[in-house]
C-alpha positions in Angstrom: -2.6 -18.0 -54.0 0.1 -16.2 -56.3 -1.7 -14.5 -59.5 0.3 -13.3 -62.4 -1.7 -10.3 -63.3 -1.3 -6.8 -61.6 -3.0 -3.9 -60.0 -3.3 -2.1 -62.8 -4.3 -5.2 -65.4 -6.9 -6.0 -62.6 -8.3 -2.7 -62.5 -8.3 -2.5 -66.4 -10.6 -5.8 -66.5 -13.0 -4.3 -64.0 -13.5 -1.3 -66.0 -14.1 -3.2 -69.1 -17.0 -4.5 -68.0 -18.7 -0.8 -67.3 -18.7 2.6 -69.6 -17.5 4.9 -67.1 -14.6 5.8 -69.1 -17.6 7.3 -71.9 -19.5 8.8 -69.3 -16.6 10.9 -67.5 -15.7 12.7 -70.6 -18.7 13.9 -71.4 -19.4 14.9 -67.7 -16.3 17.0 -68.0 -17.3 18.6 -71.3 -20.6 19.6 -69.8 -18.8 21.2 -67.0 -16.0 22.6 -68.0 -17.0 26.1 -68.6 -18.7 26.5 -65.4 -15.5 25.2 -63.2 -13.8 28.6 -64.0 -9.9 26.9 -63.7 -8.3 29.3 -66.0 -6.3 30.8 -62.9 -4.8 27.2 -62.4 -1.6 27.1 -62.6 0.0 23.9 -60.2 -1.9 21.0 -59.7 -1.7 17.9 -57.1 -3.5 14.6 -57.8 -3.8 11.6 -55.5 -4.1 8.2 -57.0 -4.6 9.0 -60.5 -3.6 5.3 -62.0 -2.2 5.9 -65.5 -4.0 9.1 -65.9 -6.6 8.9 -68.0 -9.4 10.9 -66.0 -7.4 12.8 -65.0 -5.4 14.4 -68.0 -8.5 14.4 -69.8 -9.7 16.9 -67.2 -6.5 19.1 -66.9 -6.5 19.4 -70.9 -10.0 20.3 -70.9 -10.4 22.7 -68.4 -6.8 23.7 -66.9 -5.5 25.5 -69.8 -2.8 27.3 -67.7 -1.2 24.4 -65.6 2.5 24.7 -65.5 3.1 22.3 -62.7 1.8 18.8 -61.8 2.4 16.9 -58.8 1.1 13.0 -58.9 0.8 10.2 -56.0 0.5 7.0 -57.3 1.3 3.9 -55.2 0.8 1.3 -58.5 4.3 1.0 -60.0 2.9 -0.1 -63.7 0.3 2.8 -62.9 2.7 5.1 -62.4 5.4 4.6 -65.4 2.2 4.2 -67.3 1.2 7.6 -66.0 4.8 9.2 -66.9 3.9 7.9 -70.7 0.9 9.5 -70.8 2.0 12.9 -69.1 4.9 13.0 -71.6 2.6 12.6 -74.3 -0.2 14.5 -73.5 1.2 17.4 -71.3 5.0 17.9 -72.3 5.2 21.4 -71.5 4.1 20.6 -68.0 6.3 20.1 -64.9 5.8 16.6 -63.8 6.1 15.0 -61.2 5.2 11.6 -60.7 5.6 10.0 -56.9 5.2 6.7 -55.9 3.7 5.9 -52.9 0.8 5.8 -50.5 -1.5 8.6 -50.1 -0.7 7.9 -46.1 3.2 7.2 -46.6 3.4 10.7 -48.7 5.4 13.5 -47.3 3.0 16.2 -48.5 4.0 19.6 -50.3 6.7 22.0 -49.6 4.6 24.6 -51.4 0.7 24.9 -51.8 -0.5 24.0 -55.0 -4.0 25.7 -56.6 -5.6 22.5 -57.5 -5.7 19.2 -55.7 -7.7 15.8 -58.1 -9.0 13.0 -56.1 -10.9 10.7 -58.8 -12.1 7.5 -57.1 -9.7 6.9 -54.5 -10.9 8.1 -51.3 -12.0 4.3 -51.1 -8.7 3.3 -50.1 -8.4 6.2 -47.1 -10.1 5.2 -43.8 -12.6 7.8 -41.9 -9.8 9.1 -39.7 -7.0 9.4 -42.5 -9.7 10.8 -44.8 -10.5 13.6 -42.2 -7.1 15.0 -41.4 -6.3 14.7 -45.3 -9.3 17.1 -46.4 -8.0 19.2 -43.3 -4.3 19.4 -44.1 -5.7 19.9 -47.8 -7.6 23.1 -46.3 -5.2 24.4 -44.1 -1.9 23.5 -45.7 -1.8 22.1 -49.4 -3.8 25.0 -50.9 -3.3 28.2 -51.9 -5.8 30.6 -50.8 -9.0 30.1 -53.2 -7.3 26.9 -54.0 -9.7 24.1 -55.5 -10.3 20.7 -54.9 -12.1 17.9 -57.4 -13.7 14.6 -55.8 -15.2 12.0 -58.0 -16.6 9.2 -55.9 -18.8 6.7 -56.0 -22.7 8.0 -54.5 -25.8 5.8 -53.3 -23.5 2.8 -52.1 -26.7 2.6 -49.2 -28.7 1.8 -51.9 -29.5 -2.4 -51.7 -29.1 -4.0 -55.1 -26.5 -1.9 -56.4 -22.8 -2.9 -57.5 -21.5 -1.7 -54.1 -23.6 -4.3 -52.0 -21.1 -7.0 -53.2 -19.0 -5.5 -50.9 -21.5 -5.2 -48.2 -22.5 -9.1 -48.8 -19.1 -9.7 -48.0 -18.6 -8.0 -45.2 -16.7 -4.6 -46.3 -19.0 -2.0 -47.2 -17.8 0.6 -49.1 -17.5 4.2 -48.8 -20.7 6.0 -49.1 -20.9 9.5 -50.1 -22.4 11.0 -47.6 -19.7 9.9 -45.9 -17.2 11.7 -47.8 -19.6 14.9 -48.0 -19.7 15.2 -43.8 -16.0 15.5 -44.5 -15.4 17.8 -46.8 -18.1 20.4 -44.7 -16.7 19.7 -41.7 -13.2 20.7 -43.3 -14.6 24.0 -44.1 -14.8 23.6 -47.6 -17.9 24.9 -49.6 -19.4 22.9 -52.5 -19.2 25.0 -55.7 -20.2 22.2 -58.2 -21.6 18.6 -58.3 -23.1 16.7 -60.9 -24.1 13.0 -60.7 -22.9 10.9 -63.4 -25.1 7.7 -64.1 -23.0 4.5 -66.0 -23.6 0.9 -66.6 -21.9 -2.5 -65.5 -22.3 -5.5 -66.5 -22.2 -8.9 -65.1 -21.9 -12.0 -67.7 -18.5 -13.3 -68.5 -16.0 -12.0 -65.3 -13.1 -13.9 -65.6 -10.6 -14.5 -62.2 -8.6 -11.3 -63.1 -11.9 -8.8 -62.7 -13.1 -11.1 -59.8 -9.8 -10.7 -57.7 -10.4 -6.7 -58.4 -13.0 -7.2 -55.7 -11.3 -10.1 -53.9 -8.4 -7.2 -52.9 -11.0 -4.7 -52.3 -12.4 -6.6 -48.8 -10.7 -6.1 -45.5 -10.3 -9.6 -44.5 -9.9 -13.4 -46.7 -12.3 -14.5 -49.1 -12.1 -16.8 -52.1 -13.3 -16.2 -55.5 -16.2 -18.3 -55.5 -17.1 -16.3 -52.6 -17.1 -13.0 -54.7 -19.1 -15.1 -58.1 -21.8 -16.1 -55.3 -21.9 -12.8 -54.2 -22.7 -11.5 -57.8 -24.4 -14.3 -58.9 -27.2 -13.7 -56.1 -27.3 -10.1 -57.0 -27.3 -10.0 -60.6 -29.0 -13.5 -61.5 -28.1 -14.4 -65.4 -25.1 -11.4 -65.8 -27.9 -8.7 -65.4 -26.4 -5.2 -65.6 -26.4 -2.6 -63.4 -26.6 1.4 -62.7 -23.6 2.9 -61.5 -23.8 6.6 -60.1 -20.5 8.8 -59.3 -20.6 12.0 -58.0 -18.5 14.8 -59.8 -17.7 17.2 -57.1 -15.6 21.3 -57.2 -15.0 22.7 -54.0 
């Protein structure tokens, strides 16, 4: 059935309903000494939505970056995106691309950072693979760094991520994306777990299709509120752990 909201109204519900967007910042502020980005100067970033993780970072702990390079498939994302880079890092060169991490053309020149905040959902196990390899062998400079944040203990039963499970698409785990990134050849320099909260009382049809879109094959919405309501009897809250991740 035709909705009237979009991607990006959809994705603003779900988060709405968690504090990630506190948590992340002061993940980052923790970090950002230790990250040692000051040599930094270009900067690719796949998926970034309207860019508020990810400028946050760059202005905290890229203090050199001349050049950005953005892949963002969401049109209102990505003119959302331009706003925010025109605001927040004018004297940047910007780039913002819309389209599909697997319909992108990749880089004519290697680029010292590469961002990937919560979207390595949307890349299968074989298209993840030869990503983190072409990001290895081709899309970095040498010494060239990477940032994943991702989602961790999706095997853990009870959690938000068994939703998807229940339903019959389970989500990425983590130490999925972690056999990757070794087997790439790329060596773990930082990772902090980030712990936030979600709640469950009062998801209206516009956070609901969020998951709806998320599984591989039809369900309705009342299949996604039994879902929930089985898991998290009377809108009980949950713990939500991301992994924060420098190669």
């Amino acid at each position: 059935m035709a909705t009237d909201d979009s991607y990006f109204e959809r994705y603003s519900e779900h988060r709405r309903h968690d504090n990630f967007n506190d948590v992340f910042p002061v993940t980052v502020n923790k970090l950002s000494s230790k990250l040692k980005l000051d040599s930094v100067n270009s900067c690719l970033t796949f998926g970034p939505g309207d860019g508020l993780h990810e400028v946050f970072f760059i202005k905290q702990c890229v203090p050199n970056i001349s050049k950005l390079i953005a892949v963002e498939p969401d049109h209102e994302s990505a003119e959302r995106l331009r706003t925010r880079l025109a605001k927040s890092l004018s004297g940047v060169d910007s780039q913002v691309i819309e389209t599909t991490i697997q319909s992108w053309k990749g880089l004519d020149d290697p680029v010292d950072l590469v961002l990937m905040m919560n979207v390595l959902y949307y890349v299968s196990s074989s298209e993840r693979k030869e990503l983190f390899k072409k990001l290895h062998e081709q899309w970095l400079t040498p010494g060239g760094r990477v940032v994943v944040v991702s989602a961790n203990r999706t095997k853990c039963p009870g959690t938000t991520h068994e939703i998807y499970a229940r339903l019959g698409t389970p989500l990425l785990s983590w130490e999925d994306i972690e056999h990757d990134m070794l087997e790439a050849r790329f060596i773990k320099q930082h990772a902090h777990e980030m712990q936030s909260i979600r709640g469950f009382s009062n998801l209206d049809e516009c956070s609901l299709r969020f998951y709806q879109n998320k599984i591989d094959h039809p369900v309705t919405l009342d299949d996604i509120r039994n879902a929930i309501k089985e898991l998290f009897p009377d809108g009980k809250s949950d713990q939500l752990f991301h992994m924060f991740v420098c190669l």
